[in-house]
C-alpha positions in Angstrom: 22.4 10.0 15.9 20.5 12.1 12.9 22.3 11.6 9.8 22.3 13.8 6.1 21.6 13.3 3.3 23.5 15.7 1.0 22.7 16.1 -3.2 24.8 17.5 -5.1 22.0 19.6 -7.8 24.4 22.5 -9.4 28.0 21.8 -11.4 31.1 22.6 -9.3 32.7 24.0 -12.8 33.2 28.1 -12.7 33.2 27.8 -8.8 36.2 28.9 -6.7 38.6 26.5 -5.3 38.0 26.1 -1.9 34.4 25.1 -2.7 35.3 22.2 -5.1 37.0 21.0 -2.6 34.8 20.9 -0.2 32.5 19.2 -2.6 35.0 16.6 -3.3 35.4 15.9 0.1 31.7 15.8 1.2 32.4 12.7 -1.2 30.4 14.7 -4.3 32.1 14.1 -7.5 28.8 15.1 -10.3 25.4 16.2 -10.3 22.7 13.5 -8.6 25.4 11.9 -6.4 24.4 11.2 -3.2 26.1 11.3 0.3 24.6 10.1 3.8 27.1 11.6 6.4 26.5 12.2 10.1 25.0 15.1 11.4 28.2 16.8 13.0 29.1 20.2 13.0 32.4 19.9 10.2 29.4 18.1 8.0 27.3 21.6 8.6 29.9 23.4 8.0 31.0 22.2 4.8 27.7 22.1 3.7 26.9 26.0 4.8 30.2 26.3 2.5 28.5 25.3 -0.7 24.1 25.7 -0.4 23.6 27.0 -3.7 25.1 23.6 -5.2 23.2 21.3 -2.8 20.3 19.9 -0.8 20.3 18.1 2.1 17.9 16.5 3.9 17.4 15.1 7.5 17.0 10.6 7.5 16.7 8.6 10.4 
């Protein structure tokens, strides 16, 4: 199964709740960590929930 590779590249401060928190639990605590999560749709989700704070990219 395809897996992500989520950045965190933007600061989580002056953002509304519900988006720190998805950050936190996407496992993103700072700016430069780095996640590798399974590619599943409550993975896309959360990740649709925050764009402008990170990247993510497709590894095998």
């Amino acid at each position: 199964m395809a897996r992500l590779k989520v950045t965190q590249i933007r600061s989580e401060i002056g953002g509304k709740r519900n988006q720190r928190e998805t950050l936190r639990s996407l496992g993103l605590k700072r700016i430069g960590d780095v996640v590798v999560k399974e590619d599943r749709p409550e993975i896309r989700g959360m990740v649709k929930t925050v764009p402008h704070l990170v990247t993510v990219e497709e590894v095998e």
